[in-house]
matplotlib code that plots the C-alpha trace (Angstrom):
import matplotlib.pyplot as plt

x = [46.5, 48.4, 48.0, 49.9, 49.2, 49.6, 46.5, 46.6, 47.9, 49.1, 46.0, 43.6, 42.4, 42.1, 42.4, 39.7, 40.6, 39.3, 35.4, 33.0, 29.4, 26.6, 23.3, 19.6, 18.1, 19.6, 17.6, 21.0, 23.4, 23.3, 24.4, 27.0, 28.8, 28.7, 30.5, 32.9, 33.3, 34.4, 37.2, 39.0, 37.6, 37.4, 34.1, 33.7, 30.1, 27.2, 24.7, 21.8, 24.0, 26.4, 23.3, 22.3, 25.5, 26.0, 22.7, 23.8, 27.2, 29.1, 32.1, 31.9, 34.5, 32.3, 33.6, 33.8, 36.8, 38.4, 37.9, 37.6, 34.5, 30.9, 27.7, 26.9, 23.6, 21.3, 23.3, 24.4, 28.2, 29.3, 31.9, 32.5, 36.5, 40.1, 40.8, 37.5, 38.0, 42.0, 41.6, 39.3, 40.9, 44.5, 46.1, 47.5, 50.5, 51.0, 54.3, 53.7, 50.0, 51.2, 54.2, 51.3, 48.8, 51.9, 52.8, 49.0, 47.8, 45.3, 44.7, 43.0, 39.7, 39.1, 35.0, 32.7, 29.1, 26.5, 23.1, 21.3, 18.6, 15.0, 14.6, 13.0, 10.2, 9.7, 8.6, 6.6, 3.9, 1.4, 1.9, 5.5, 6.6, 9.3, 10.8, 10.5, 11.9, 14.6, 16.3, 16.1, 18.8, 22.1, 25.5, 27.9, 26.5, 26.8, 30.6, 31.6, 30.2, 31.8, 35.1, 35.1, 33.9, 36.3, 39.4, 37.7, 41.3, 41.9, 38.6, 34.9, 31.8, 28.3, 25.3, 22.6, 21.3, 21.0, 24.6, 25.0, 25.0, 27.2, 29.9, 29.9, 30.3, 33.2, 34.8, 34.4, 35.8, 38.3, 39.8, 39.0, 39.8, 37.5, 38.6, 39.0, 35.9, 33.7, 35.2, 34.4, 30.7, 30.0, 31.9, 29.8, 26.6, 26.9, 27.7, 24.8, 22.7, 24.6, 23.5, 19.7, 19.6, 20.9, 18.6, 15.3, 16.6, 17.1, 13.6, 12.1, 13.3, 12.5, 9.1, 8.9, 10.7, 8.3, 4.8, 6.5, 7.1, 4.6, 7.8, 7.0, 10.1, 12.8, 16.8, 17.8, 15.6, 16.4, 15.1, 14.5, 13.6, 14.3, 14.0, 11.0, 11.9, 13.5, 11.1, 11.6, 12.4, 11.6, 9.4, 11.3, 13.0, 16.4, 16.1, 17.0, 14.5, 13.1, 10.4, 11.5, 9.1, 9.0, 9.4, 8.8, 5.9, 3.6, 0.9, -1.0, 0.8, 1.1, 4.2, 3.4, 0.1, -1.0, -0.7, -3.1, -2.9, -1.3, 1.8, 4.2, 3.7, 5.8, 7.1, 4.7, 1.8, 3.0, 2.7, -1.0, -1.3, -0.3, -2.3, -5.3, -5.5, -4.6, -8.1, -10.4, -9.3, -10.3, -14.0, -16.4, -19.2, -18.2, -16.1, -14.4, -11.2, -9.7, -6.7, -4.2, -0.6, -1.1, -4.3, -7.5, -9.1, -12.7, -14.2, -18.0, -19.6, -22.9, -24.6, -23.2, -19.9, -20.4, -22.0, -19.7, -17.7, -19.8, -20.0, -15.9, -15.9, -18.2, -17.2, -13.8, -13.7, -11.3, -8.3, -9.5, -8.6, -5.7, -5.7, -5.6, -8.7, -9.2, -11.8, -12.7, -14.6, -14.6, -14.9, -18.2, -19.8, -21.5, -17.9, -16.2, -18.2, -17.9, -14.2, -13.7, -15.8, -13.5, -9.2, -8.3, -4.3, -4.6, -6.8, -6.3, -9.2, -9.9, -11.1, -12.2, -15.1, -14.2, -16.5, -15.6, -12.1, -12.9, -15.0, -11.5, -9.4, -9.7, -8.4, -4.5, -3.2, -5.4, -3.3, -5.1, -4.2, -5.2, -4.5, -5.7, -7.1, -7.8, -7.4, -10.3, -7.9, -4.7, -3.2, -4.6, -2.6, 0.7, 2.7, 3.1, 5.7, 6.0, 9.6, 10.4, 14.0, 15.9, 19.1, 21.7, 18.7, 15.2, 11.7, 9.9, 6.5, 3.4, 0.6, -2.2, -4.4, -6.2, -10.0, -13.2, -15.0, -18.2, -16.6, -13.7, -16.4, -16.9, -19.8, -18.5, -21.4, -25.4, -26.0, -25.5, -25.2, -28.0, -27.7, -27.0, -24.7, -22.8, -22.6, -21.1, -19.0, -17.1, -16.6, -15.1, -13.1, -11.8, -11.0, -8.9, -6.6, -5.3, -5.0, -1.8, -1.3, -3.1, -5.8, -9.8, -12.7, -16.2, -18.6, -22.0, -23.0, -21.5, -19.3, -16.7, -17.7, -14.0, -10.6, -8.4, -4.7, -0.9, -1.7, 0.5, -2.6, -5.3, -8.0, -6.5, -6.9, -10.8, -10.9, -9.3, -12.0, -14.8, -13.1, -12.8, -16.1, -18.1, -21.7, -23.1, -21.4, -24.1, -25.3, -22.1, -20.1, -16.4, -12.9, -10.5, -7.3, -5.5, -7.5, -8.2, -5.8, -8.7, -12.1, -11.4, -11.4, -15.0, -16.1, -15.0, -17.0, -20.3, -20.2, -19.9, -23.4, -21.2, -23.6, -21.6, -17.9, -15.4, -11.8, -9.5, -9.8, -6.9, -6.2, -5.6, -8.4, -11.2, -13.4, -13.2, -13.6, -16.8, -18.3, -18.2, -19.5, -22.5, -23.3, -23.5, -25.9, -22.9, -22.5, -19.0, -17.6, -13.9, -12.4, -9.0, -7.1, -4.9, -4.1, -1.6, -0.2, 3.0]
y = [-3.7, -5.7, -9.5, -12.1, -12.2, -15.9, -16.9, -18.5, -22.1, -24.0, -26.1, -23.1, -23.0, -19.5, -19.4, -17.0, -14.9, -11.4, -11.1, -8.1, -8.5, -6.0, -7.5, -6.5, -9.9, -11.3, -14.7, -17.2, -14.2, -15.4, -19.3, -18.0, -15.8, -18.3, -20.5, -17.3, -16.9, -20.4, -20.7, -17.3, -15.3, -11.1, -9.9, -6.2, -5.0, -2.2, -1.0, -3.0, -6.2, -5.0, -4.2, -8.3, -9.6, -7.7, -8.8, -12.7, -11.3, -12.3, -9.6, -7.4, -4.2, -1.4, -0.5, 3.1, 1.9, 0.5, 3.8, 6.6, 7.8, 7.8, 6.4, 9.5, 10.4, 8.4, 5.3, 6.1, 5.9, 3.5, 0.8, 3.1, 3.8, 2.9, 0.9, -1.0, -1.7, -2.4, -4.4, -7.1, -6.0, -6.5, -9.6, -11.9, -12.6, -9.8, -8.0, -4.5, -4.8, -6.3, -3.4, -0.7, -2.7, -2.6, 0.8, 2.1, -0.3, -1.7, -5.7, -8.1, -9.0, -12.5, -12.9, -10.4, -11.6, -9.0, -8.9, -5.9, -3.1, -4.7, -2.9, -6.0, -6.3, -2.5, -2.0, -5.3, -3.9, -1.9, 1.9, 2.5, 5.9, 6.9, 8.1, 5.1, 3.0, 5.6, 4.6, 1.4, 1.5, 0.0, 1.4, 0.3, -3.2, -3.7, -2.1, -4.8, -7.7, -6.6, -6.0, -9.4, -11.3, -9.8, -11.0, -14.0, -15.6, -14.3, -13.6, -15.1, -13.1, -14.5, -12.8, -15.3, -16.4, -20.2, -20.4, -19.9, -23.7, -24.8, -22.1, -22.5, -26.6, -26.0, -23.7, -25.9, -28.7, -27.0, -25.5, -21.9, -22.3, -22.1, -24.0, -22.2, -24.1, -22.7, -19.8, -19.4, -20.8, -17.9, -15.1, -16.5, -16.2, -12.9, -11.4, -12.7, -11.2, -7.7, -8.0, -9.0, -5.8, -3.2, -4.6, -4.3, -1.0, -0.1, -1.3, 0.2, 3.2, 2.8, 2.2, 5.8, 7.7, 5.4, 6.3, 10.4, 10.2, 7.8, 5.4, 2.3, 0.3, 1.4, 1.5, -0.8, -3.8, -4.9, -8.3, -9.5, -12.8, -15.1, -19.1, -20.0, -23.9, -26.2, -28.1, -31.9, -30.9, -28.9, -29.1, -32.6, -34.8, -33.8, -30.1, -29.2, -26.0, -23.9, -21.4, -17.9, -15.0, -11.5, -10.6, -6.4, -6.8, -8.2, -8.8, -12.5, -14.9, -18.7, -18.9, -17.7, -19.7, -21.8, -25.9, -27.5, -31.0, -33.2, -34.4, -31.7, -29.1, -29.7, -27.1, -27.8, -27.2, -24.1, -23.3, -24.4, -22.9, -19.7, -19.7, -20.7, -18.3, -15.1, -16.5, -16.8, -13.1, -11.7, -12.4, -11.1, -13.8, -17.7, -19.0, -22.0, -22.1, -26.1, -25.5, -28.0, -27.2, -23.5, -23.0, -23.0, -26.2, -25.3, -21.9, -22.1, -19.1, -19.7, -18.7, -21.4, -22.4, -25.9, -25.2, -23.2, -26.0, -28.3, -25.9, -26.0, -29.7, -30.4, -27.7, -30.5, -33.4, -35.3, -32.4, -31.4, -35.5, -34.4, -30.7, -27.7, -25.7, -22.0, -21.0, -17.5, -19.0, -20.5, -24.3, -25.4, -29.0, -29.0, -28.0, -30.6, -33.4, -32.6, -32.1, -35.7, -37.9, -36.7, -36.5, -33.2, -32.1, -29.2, -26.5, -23.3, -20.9, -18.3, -20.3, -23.9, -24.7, -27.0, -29.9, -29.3, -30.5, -33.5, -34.1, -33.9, -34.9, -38.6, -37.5, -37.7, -36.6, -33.7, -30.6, -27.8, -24.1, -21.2, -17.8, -15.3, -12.7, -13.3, -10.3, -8.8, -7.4, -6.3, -3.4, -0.4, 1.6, 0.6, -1.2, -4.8, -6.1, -9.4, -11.1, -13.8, -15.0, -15.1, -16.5, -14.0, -11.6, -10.6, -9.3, -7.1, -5.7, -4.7, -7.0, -7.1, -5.9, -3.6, -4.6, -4.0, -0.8, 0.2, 3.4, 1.2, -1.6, -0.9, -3.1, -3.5, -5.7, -4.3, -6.4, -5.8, -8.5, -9.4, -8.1, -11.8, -12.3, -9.3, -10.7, -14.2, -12.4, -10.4, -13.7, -15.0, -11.8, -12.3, -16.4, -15.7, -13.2, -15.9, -18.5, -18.7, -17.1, -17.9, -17.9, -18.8, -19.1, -20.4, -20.0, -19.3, -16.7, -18.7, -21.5, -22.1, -24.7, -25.2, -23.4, -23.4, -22.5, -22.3, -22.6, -20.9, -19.8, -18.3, -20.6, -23.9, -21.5, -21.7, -25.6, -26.6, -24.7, -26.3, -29.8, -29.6, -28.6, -31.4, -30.0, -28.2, -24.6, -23.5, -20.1, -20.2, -16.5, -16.4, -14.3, -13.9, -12.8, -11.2, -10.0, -12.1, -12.2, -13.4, -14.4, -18.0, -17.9, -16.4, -19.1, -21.9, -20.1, -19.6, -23.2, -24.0, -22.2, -19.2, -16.7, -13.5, -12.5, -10.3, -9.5, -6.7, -5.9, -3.8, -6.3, -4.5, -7.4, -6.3, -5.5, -9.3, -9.9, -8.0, -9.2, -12.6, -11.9, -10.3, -12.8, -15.2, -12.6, -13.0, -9.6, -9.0, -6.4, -4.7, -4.0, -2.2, -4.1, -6.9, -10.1, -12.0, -14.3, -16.1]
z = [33.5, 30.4, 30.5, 28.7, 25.3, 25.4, 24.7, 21.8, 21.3, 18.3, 17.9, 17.2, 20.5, 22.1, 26.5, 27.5, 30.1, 29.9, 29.0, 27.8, 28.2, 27.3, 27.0, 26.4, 26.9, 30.2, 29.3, 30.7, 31.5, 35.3, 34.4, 31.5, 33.6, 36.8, 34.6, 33.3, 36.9, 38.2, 35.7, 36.9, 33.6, 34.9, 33.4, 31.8, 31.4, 31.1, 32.7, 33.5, 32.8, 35.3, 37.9, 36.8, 37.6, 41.7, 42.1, 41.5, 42.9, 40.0, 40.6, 37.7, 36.3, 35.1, 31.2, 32.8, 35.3, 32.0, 29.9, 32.2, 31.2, 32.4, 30.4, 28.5, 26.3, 28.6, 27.3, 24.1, 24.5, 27.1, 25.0, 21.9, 23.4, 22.1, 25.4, 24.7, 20.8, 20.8, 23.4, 21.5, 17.5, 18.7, 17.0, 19.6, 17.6, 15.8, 17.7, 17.2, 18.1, 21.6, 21.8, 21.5, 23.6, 26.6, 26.2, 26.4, 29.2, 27.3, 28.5, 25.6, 25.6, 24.7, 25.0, 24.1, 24.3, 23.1, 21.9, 20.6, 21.3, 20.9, 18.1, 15.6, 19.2, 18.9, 15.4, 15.6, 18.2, 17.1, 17.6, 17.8, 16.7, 14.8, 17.5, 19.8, 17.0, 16.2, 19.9, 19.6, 17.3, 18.7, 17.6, 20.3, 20.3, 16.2, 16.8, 19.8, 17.5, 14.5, 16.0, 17.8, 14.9, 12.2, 14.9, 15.8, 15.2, 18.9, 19.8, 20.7, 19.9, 21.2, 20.1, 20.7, 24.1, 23.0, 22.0, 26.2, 27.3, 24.6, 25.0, 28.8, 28.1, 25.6, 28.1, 31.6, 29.3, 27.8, 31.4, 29.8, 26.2, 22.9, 19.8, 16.6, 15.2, 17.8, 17.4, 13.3, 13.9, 16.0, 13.9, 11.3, 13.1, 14.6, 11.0, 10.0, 13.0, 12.1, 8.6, 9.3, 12.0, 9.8, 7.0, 9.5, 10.6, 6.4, 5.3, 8.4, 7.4, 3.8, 4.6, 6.0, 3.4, 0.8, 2.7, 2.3, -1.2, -2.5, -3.8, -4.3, -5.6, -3.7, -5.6, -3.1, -1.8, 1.5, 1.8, 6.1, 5.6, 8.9, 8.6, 10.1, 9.8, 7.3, 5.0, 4.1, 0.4, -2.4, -5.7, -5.8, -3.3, -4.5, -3.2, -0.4, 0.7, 3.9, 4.7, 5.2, 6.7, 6.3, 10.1, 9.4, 7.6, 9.5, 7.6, 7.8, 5.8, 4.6, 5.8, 9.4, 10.0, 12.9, 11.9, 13.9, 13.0, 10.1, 8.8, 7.8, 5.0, 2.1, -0.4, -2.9, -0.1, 1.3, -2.7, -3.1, -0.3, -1.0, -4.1, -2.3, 0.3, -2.0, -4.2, -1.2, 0.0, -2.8, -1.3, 0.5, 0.6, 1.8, -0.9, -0.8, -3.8, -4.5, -5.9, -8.1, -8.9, -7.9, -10.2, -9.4, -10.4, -8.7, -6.8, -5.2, -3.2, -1.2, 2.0, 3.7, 3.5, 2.9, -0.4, -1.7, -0.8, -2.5, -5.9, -5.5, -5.6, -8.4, -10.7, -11.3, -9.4, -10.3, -10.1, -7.0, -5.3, -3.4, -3.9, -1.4, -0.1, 0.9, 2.6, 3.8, 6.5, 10.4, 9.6, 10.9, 11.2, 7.9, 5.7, 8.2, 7.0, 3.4, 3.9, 6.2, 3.0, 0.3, 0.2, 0.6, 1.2, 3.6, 4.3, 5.1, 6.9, 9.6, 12.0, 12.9, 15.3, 18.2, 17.0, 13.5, 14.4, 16.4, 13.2, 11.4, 13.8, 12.3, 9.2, 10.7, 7.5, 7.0, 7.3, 9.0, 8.7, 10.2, 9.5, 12.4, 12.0, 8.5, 6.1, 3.9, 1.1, 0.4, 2.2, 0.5, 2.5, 1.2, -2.0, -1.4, -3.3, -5.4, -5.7, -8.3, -8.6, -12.1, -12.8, -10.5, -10.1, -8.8, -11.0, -8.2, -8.9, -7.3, -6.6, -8.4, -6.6, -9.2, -9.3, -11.7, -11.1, -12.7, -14.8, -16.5, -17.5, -21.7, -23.5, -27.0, -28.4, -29.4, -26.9, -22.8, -20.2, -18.5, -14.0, -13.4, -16.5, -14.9, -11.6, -13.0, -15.2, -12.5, -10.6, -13.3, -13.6, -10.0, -10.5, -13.7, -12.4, -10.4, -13.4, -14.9, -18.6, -21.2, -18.6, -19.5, -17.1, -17.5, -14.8, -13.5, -11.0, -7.8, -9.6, -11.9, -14.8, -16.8, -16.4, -18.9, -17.8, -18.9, -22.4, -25.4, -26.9, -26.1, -28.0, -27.0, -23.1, -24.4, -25.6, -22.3, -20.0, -22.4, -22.4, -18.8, -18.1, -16.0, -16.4, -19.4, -20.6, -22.0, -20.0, -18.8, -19.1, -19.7, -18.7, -20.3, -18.5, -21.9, -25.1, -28.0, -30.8, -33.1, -33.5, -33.1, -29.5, -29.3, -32.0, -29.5, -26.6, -29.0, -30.1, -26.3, -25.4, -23.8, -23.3, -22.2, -22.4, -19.9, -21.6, -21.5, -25.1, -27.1, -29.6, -33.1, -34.6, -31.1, -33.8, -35.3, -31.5, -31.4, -34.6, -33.9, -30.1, -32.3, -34.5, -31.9, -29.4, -26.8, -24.6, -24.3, -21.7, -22.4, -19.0, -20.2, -17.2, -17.9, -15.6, -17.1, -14.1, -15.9]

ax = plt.figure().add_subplot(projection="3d")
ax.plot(x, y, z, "-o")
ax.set_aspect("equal")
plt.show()
């Protein structure tokens, strides 16, 4: 059974003359190994391949004529053999592994082309057991692509189905041979399908053992991000950047949503995006969030979604000229016309009516989202995890997803806020967790009024949300997303007609805090939750 172990030439190019192929997804197997087939190349395989390939009567060797075993375990052992692993680790120019290759009848393989158990398809549908997932594992698979790939001096490894046309024109041009370059790409690529299987299979896993033990930051983090597509640049046109996914998690996301129309989303988008969407879900009436630079700039709830809309857009005009709008909402006609008569980035939304988009269809620039079906709240059910890069490191943490309940809600003044003071004040409370540190709200019952954000201190946080107020603050109620530090904070919100006051409270000077809210006949509520969002 030994062939030559001539296969190798000077110039880095390997002749391919013994293949092994085990596939799950036959998509191409037929023309690959019609073109393996013309140029004199014997073909090893498995199982249903094999069955594939007599059925286009491809002349096949069954890996059990080559080992001398059946298939065992319903499939679980078919290519996991010495005469199957030798044959495609043996060094073509290594003397003493071609002496022990010709005295044990082993013949080289050149080509192994493999791709793996549907196991990523499995876990993705709804209702897969454990179990179900559990043999969906590969093992021999992994084993064939990591042998070829580490010896891919000697040997090919293919892994992915599109690679097929290219490999088959290298070959038929090449009389049979694969150049070293080819070669490396393809090493290169199936490590890197190895590595993102095992890590599906690990956080899979993971998942389970955390939903047992109530974990909920695991002592190794497996990320499973895929590309979804390369972006034109980043924060700057200098940076190169891409959109990843989380392909386990499945839950709705920025990065997975529907574009129906407009030019392509930027990095900064996707970001305002993001920020956008993650407001608006925190929801339950029609709100519509405009957001600038990843803050909030305007948020409007209303029976209808176009005034919400409208409440968004006047609360700040002028930051919201090219900014990014969440709604919770189907588009309809109404929002559509509001949205076509001022310049809006993108928009992202559960749904669009079909005359609402021929309404924006004329706005080619308009970037239109859609995330489907669109999510109430986060996951209750389960930790979702937050990831922020450092230099050579990652901060995880929950969410913050924590919100107001009436037993955690402390008034700290003689005075109480009034039903409709409390209903502005705890949609304030939900706008300013998702302003970034030192974070200050003003609003009404259904409208932001000024949002102060990113400042270093907490009263210059209150000056900016006054100074950016467009109508009058007085009546308005405020949030704060940290405590006060001192009095003068509450000062800037009295002088600004601030009739009521939301903050976390445990500042060692709260009772400064509370004396000035007094003397002023503010209400002031102590929620003992912090949302700093740096």
């Amino acid at each position: 059974m030994t062939m030559s172990n001539e296969s190798t030439d000077d110039k880095g190019l390997v002749q391919i003359r013994r293949a092994l192929i085990s596939v799950s997804n036959k998509d191409g197997l037929v023309d690959l190994a019609s073109t393996l087939q013309s140029l004199s190349i014997q073909i090893i395989s498995t199982g249903g391949t094999a069955r594939a390939l007599r059925e286009a009567d491809i002349p096949v060797i069954d890996v059990a004529d080559i080992t001398g075993f059946p298939e065992m375990l319903d499939g679980r052992v078919k290519t996991l053999h010495p005469r199957i692993h030798a044959g495609i680790l043996a060094r073509q120019h290594d003397p003493e592994h071609q002496r022990q290759l010709r005295e044990l009848d082993i013949s080289s393989i050149d080509l192994v082309v493999v791709n793996l158990y549907p196991f990523e398809a499995t876990i993705s549908k709804g209702g897969a057991t454990l179990e179900e997932a559990l043999e969906q594992i590969d093992i021999g698979g992994p084993s064939l692509i990591r042998a070829a790939a580490k010896n891919f001096e000697d040997v090919a490894i293919v892994v992915d189905p599109t690679d097929y046309t290219t490999v088959s024109a290298e070959l038929r041009q090449g009389q049979g041979c694969l150049s070293r370059t080819r070669r490396l790409h393809l090493a290169t690529k199936a490590f890197s399908r190895v590595a993102r299987y095992d890590a599906l299979i690990a956080a899979y896993l993971e998942r389970q053992h955390n939903a047992a033990d109530h974990s909920v930051l695991p002592d190794l983090l497996h990320l499973r991000l895929v590309k979804l597509k390369p972006l034109r640049y980043g924060e700057n046109p200098h940076q190169q950047a891409a959109v990843y996914g989380d392909v386990l998690d499945g839950t709705p996301s920025v990065a997975a949503a529907k574009q129906l129309q407009g030019k392509e989303l930027s990095f900064n988008n996707l970001l305002d995006l993001d920020a956008a969407f993650s407001l608006a879900r925190e929801f339950d009436e029609p709100v519509a969030v405009v957001i600038k630079h990843t803050n909030p700039c305007g948020v409007g709830t209303g029976q209808r979604l176009s005034d919400a809309y409208q409440r968004a857009l006047a609360a700040d005009p002028i930051s919201a000229f090219g900014g990014v709008l969440g709604l919770n909402r189907p588009v309809d006609d109404e929002t559509a016309r509001e949205l076509a008569a001022t310049f809006v980035e993108a928009v992202i939304a559960p749904g669009y009516h079909e005359s609402a988009l021929a309404i924006l269809k004329e706005k080619k620039g308009l970037r239109l989202l859609l995330i489907e079906p669109w999510p109430a709240a986060m996951p209750a059910d389960r930790a979702v995890l937050e990831l922020r890069p450092i230099t050579h490191g990652m901060l995880v943490q929950e969410c913050d997803r924590l919100d107001l309940y009436p037993d955690i809600l402390r008034v700290t003044t003689r005075r109480k806020p009034t039903d409709a003071e409390m209903r502005a004040l705890r949609f304030a409370w939900k706008v300013a967790k998702h302003v970034k540190s030192n974070a200050i709200v003003l609003s009404h019952e259904h409208a932001t009024v000024g949002i102060g954000a990113g400042q270093m201190s907490r009263v210059d946080a209150c000056r900016l949300a006054i100074m950016k107020a467009v109508s009058s603050t007085k009546g308005t109620v405020l949030a704060s997303d940290a405590f006060f530090p001192f009095r003068d904070g509450v000062d800037a919100a009295a002088e600004a007609g601030v009739t009521a006051i939301i903050q976390p409270g445990g500042s060692i000077r709260d009772a400064e805090a509370i004396q000035a809210a007094d003397e002023a006949g503010i209400a002031m509520v102590f929620t003992g939750i912090r949302h700093f969002r740096h």
